[in-house]
C-alpha positions as CSV (number, residue, x, y, z in Angstrom):
1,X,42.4,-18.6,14.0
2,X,39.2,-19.9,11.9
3,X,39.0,-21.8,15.8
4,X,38.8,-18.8,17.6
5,X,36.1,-16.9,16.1
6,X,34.2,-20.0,16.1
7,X,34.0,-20.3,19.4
8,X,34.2,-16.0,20.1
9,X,32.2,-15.2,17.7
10,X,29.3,-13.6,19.7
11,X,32.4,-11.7,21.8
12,X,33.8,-10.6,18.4
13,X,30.7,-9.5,16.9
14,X,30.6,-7.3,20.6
15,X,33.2,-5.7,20.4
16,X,32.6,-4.9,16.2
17,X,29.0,-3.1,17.5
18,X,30.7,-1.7,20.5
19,X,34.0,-0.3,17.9
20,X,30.9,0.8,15.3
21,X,28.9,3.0,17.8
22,X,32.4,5.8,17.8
23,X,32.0,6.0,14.5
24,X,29.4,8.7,14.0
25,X,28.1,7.5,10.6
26,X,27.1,4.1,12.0
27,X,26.4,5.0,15.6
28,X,22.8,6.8,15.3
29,X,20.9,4.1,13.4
30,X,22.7,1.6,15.5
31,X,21.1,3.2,18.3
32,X,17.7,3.9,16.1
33,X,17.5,0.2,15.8
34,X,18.3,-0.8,19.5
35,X,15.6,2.1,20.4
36,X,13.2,0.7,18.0
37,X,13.9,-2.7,19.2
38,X,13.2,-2.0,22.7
39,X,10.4,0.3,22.3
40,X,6.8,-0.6,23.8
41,X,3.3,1.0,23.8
42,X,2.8,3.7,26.8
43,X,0.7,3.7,29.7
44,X,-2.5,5.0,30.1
45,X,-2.1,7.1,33.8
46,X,-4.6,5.8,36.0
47,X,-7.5,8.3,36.4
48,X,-7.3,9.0,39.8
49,X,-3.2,10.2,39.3
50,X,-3.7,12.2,36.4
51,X,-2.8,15.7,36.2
52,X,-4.3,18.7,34.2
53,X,-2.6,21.2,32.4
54,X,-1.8,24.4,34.2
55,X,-2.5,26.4,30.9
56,X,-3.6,26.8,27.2
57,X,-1.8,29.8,26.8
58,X,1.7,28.6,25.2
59,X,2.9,30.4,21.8
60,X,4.9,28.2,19.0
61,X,6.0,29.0,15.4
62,X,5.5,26.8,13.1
63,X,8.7,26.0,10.6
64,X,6.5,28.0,8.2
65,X,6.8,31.1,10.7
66,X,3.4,31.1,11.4
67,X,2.5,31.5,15.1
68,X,0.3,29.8,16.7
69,X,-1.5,29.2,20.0
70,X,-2.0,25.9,22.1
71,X,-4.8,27.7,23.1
72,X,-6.8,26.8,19.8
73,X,-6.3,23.0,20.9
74,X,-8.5,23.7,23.9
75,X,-11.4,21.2,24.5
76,X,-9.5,19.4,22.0
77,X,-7.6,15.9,22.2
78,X,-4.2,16.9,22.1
79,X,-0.8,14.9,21.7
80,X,2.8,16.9,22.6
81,X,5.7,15.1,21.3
82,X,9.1,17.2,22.3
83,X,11.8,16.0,20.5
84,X,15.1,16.5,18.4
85,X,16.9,15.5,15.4
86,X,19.6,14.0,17.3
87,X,18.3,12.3,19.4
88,X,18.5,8.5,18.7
89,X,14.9,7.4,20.6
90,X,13.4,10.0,19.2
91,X,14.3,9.0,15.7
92,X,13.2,5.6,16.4
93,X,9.6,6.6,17.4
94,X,8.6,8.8,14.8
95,X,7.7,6.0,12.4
96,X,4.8,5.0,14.8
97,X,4.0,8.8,15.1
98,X,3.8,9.5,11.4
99,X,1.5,6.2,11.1
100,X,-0.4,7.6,14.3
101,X,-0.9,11.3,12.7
102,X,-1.8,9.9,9.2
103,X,-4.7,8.1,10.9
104,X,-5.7,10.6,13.4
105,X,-4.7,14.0,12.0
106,X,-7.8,15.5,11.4
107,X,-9.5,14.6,14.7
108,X,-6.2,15.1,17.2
109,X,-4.4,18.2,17.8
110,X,-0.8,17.1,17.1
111,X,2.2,19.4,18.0
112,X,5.7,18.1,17.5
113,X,7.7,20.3,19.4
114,X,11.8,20.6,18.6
115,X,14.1,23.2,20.2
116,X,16.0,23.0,17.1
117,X,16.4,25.6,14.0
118,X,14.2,24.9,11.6
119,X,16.6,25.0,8.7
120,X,18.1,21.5,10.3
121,X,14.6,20.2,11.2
122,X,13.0,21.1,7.5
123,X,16.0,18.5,5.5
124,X,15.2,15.8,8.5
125,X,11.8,15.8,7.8
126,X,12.1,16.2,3.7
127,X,14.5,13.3,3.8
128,X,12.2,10.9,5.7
129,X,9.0,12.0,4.1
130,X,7.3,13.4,7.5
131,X,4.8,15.7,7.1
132,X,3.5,16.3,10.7
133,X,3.4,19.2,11.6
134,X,6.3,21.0,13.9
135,X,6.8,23.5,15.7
136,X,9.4,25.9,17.9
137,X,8.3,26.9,21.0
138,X,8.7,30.8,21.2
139,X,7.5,30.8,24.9
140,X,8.7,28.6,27.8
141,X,6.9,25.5,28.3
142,X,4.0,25.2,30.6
143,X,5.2,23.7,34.0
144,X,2.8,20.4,33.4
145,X,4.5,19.5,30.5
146,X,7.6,20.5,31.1
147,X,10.4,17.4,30.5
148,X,14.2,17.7,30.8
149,X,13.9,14.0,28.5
150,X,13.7,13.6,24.8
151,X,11.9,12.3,23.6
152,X,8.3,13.0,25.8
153,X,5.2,12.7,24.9
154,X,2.0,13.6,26.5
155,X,-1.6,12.6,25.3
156,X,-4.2,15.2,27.0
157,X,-7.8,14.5,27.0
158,X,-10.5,17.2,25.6
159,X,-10.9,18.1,29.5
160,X,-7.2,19.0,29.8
161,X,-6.3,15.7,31.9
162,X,-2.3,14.4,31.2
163,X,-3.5,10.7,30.1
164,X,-0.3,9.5,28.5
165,X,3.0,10.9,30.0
166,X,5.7,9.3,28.2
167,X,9.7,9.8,28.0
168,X,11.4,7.6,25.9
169,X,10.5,6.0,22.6
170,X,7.4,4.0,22.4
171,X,5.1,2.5,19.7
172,X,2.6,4.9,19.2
173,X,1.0,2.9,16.5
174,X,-0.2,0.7,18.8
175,X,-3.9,-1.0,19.5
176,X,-3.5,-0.1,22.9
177,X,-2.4,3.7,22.1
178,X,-5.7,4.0,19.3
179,X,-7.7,2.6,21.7
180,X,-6.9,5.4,24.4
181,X,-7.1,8.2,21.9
182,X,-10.8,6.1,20.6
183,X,-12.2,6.5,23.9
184,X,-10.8,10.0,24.4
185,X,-12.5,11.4,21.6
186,X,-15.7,9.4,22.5
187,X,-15.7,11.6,25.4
């Protein structure tokens, strides 16, 4: 037996993950961690295929119940993260994002946008010591930011130019990610 695993043990160890990710308890931060571990800084979009935003005019709520308007971000550097609670990429990212807001909170619009009720996003975000602010969309989305993939993110410059169109986790504490928001509020 001892013979078998010593020479299956990367099969065995398999088919342990593979057993682990039905088990609810242990499946999301297994995925958390593959997400994490595969996750890479975005793209800039080349400036030539960039798009702009069809609108400002897009009402949230905050989880406060404070509505608010996109359109206070305009001429603004803005970044949209949509995401969810559930969602195992989306989990994995925010790490970078907090670090990302901490450092550029007071000079980038930030909107972290959930479809969820606030009373499950409010524990998520106690438990985990986020303090970005999120918010529920209470109309639909504009069409140039619309995504049927969580998580996506979109970096738009002061102009209203899509810079960063991202689905899927990422490292948004990156050099290359600073650098693009650096040169955005340069602008």
């Amino acid at each position: 037996m001892k013979a078998f695993f010593k020479k299956n043990w990367s099969n065995v160890l398999l088919v342990v993950v593979i057993l682990l990710l039905f088990i609810p308890q242990t499946a999301m931060p297994i995925k958390v961690f593959f997400s994490r571990l595969l996750s890479f800084s975005p793209s800039e979009i080349a400036v030539e295929k960039r798009t702009a935003l069809d609108t400002y005019q897009w009402q949230l709520g905050s989880l406060e119940g404070e509505k608010v308007n996109l359109a206070a971000s305009e001429d603004k550097v803005i970044l949209i993260n949509f995401w969810a609670t559930w969602c195992p990429p989306c989990v994995a990212e925010m790490p970078s994002l907090q670090s990302l807001y901490n450092d550029y909170g007071d000079r980038v619009d930030f909107y972290f946008v959930s479809m969820e009720n606030p009373e499950k996003i409010a524990p998520f975000m106690e438990k985990r010591s986020y303090d970005f602010p999120v918010f529920i969309p209470i109309q639909e989305v504009p069409d140039a930011i619309k995504s049927n993939s969580l998580p996506t993110t979109y970096v738009i410059s002061k102009k209203g130019a899509i810079v960063i169109d991202k689905s899927g986790a990422a490292d948004w504490n990156s050099k290359k990610v600073r650098e693009v928001l650096d040169q955005l509020l340069a602008e």
